[in-house]
Structures are given as structure tokens and as C-alpha cells.
N, C-alpha and C positions, 0 to 999 in steps of 0.2 A: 690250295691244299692247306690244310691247316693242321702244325704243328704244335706238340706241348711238351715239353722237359721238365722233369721233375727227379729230384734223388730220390734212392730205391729206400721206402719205408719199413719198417716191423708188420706186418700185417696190418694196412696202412686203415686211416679212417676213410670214411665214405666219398669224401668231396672229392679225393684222391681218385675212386674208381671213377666216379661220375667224370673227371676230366679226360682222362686215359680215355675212355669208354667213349666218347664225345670229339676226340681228334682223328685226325686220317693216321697220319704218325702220329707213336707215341716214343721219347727216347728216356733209357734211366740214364740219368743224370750217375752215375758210379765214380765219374771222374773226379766231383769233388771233396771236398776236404769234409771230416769226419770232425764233426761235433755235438755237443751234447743239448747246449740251448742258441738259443737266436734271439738276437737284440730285435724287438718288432718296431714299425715306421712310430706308434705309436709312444715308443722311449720304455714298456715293460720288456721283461726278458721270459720266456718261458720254452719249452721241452721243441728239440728240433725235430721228434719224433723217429728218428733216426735208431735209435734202440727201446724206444718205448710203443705201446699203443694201449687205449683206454679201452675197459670191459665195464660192464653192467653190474654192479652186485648189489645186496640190498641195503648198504648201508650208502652206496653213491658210487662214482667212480673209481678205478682201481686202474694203476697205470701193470701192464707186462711189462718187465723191465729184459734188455739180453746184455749180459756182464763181457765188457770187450778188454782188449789189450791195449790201451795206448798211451803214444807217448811222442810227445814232439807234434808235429801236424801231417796226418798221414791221412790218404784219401779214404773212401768207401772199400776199396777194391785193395787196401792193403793194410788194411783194420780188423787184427783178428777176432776172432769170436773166442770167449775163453770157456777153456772147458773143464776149469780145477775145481768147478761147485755143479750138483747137477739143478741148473737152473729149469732145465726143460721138466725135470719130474714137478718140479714147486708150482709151475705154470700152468701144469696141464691139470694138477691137485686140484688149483682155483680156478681153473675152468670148467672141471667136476662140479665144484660149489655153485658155479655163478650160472650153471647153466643144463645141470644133468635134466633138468624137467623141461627141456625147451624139447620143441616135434622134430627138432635135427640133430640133435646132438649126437647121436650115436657113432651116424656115419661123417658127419663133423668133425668129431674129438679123433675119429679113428684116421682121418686125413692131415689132421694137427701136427697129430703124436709123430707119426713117420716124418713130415717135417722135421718138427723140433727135433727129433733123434739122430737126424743124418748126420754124418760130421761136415757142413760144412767151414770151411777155414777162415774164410774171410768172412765181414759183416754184407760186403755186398751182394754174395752171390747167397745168403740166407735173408737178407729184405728180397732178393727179385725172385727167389723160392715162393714170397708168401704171395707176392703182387701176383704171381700168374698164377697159382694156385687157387685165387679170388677169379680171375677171371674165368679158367677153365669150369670153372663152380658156377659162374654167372652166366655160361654157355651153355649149362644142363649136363655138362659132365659130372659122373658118380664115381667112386672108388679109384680115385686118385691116387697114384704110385709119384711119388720123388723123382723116379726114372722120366717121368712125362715134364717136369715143372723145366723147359730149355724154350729158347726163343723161339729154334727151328717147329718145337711142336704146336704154342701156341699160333705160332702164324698160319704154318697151314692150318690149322681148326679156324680160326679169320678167315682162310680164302675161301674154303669149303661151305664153310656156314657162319654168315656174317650179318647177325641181329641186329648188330651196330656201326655205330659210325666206324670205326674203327678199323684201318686194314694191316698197318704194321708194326712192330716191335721192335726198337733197337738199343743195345748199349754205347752210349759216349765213348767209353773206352775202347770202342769196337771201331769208331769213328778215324779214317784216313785223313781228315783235313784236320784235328786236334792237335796232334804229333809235332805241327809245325808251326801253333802256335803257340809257345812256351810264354811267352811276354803278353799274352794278349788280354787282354781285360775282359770282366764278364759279359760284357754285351759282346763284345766282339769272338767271342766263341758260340756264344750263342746264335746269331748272325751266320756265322758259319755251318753249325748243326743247321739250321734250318734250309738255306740255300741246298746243302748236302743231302739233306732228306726230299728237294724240291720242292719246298711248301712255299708261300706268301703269306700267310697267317699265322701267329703266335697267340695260341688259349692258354693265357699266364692265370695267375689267384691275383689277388686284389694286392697280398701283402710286398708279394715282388715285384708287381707294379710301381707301387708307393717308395720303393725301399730304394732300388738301383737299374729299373730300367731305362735306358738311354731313349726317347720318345722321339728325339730328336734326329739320333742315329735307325731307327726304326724305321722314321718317314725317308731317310736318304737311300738306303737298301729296300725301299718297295715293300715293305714288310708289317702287316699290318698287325696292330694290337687288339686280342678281346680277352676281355677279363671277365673269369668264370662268374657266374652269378646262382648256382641253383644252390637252392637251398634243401635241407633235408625235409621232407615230409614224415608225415609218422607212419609209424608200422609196427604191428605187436611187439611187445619186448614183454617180459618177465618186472616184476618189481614195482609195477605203475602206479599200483595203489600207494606204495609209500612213497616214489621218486616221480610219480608222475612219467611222462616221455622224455627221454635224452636224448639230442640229434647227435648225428655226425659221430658216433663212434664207432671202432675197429671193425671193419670184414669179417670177422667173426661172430658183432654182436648179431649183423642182420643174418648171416647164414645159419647161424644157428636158427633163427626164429622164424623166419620166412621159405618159401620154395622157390628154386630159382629164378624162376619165371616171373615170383612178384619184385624180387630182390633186384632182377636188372631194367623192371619197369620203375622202380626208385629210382634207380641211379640215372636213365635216363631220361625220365619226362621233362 
């Protein structure tokens, strides 16, 4: 069974769905620590995406940024979202711009906006608002209520009707075997989520491969390594003649531009 853990993104980019969409389990990672960039194996540093994700506009990319509370090192799940600027009206302005002439926009923007407007409090449980939000969208569901974006609901929509690989959804911090291990190193929780999910397989990305996967400790827990490889293929976007195609950005570039059904033949093939 193959598992993959990943922290809960901004309305994540594409590679994101394509992994989730592509494991048996899928777990958000919520448990860990809240930051804003990441040292890569490569020695650059750049955007953990963690409060950001990239949109299409005609001059090039434009990151959504959501303005948080922190201070000291605080995880996902205790990282407020701040709410003294209205950053969601700014957001939704320029997605007005970047995307009012796309064939989905209407019913798009109008699943966004209730999003962005909920109050939720922390940063994690408004990244996994947007992760299943994408999915339920990727499963041919329309007019999406806030009330729907809970684990319990995406999963039954998984058992019921299930396009993909994909059968379940869980949070780390939901996780019985974490709790106990306070001291324990990244692989070795990891290790544990996976045994706990009952998987033997871990669908990691290439960069946390490279970065601090234990290879070692992998082969002794039975636990096998695959590292994600698809690449984005193209698909209309808006802007081409000046920007040519741009892969791999946000859940909302493709939704806006495509209909479900071609959207989750992307992310899958």
C-alpha cells in the first residue's frame, strides 16, 4: 500500500495533487513546524509554499500570499492566520484580473471567495480547506459549501466513487502513534505514520529524498522508496501568446481553465 505525507499547502500547485491523487493514503503532514522558506538539497533557498501559491497573470507569475501570526516555532496547526488586513478581498481582486475570461471562472471564484472568507484560525486547517476543495472539484463536484471541505466528507466521496488511486485522507496530528514520540527524528515519525496507515510504500518528491530521507533506515522497516516523477503537461491557460505555457501552478490555475474531467486526467496520467 502506498503511502505519501506531505504538509498542508495554500491552494497547493499541481505536483501536490498528482501525488495525493496517486497514493492509497494520503496524510497532511499539519504536525510540522511553520515556515516560510526552505533550504533546497541544491544549497538555494526559496518559498515553502506553505502561505503562498503561484497564479498566471500577463505579465508572469504572481505568488497569493496569506499574512500569519508568528513567532518562535510553532507548527501548522498552531499558526494563526491573521485577520487585521483584508487580504482575502486583495486575492480574490487578482483573481478577478488574472482570470475573469477563463470558461470556469464564475463558479470557481464563487467556491474561492467562501473559502477565503471563512474564519478559519489556524494556517492549517485553511491549507487543508483548499487541498480538498481541489479534490472534490477533481471528482466533478459543483457548488461547493465550506461546510463540505472535512475529511469525513472527502473520504466517503473516495469510497463511493473513486477515479483514482486514492482511498484515504488523514491528519498527523490526528495520528495515535505521534503523541509518543516527542524525541524522535524525521524519518522516524515518519516510519511510524506509515506502518500506522499500513502502507509499505512511500511516494516521496525528489527534494526530500535528496534532503533527509534515512534510505537506510527505509530498507530495515520494509519500507519502500518511490520518488514522484510526472511531470506537468500542457493545458490551455490564458496569457500563452505572451508567457507561452507555465507548468505546475496552483489548483486554481487549472480549475479555472479546464473541466474536471480533463483536469484530473492531468494530474493522473
Amino acid at each position: 500500500m502506498r503511502y505519501s505525507g506531505i504538509q498542508p499547502q495554500y491552494f497547493p500547485r499541481l505536483h501536490y495533487f498528482a501525488r495525493a491523487l496517486q497514493s492509497d493514503v494520503f496524510v497532511f503532514r499539519d504536525d510540522v513546524q511553520f515556515v516560510r522558506k526552505h533550504k533546497y538539497p541544491d544549497g538555494r533557498t526559496d518559498k515553502s509554499f506553505q502561505v503562498h501559491t503561484p497564479i498566471k497573470q500577463s505579465f508572469g507569475i504572481q505568488l497569493l500570499s496569506v499574512p500569519v501570526q508568528s513567532s518562535g516555532f510553532p507548527t501548522l496547526i498552531t499558526t494563526p492566520v491573521s485577520r487585521s488586513v483584508d487580504w482575502a478581498g486583495a486575492q480574490l481582486k487578482t483573481l478577478q484580473i488574472a482570470y475573469g475570461q477563463s470558461p470556469n471562472f464564475a463558479e470557481v471564484y464563487e467556491e474561492i471567495n467562501k473559502i477565503m472568507y471563512t474564519p478559519y484560525v489556524y494556517l492549517a486547517d485553511l491549507n487543508i480547506a483548499t487541498v480538498l476543495w481541489g479534490i472534490l472539484r477533481l471528482l466533478g463536484v459543483k457548488r461547493i459549501n465550506p461546510k463540505q471541505l472535512t475529511l469525513e466528507t472527502v473520504n466517503r466521496k473516495l469510497a463511493v466513487k473513486r477515479p483514482v488511486r486514492l482511498k484515504t485522507i488523514k491528519k498527523a496530528s490526528q495520528s495515535r502513534a505521534l503523541p509518543k514520540l516527542v524525541h524522535a527524528t524525521a524519518n522516524e515519525k515518519i516510519f511510524s505514520l506509515i506502518k500506522e496507515a499500513g502502507a509499505d510504500e512511500d511516494y516521496c518528491g525528489g527534494t526530500a529524498y535528496a534532503a533527509y530521507m534515512d534510505q537506510e533506515g527505509y530498507r530495515k522497516h520494509g519500507i519502500t522508496i518511490t520518488v514522484q516523477e510526472w511531470v506537468c503537461p500542457e493545458y490551455p491557460q490564458r496569457f500563452t501568446r505572451q508567457l507561452g505555457f507555465l507548468p505546475n501552478l496552483s489548483i486554481i490555475d487549472l480549475l479555472m481553465n479546464v473541466p474536471a474531467k480533463q483536469a484530473l486526467s492531468i494530474l493522473t496520467q
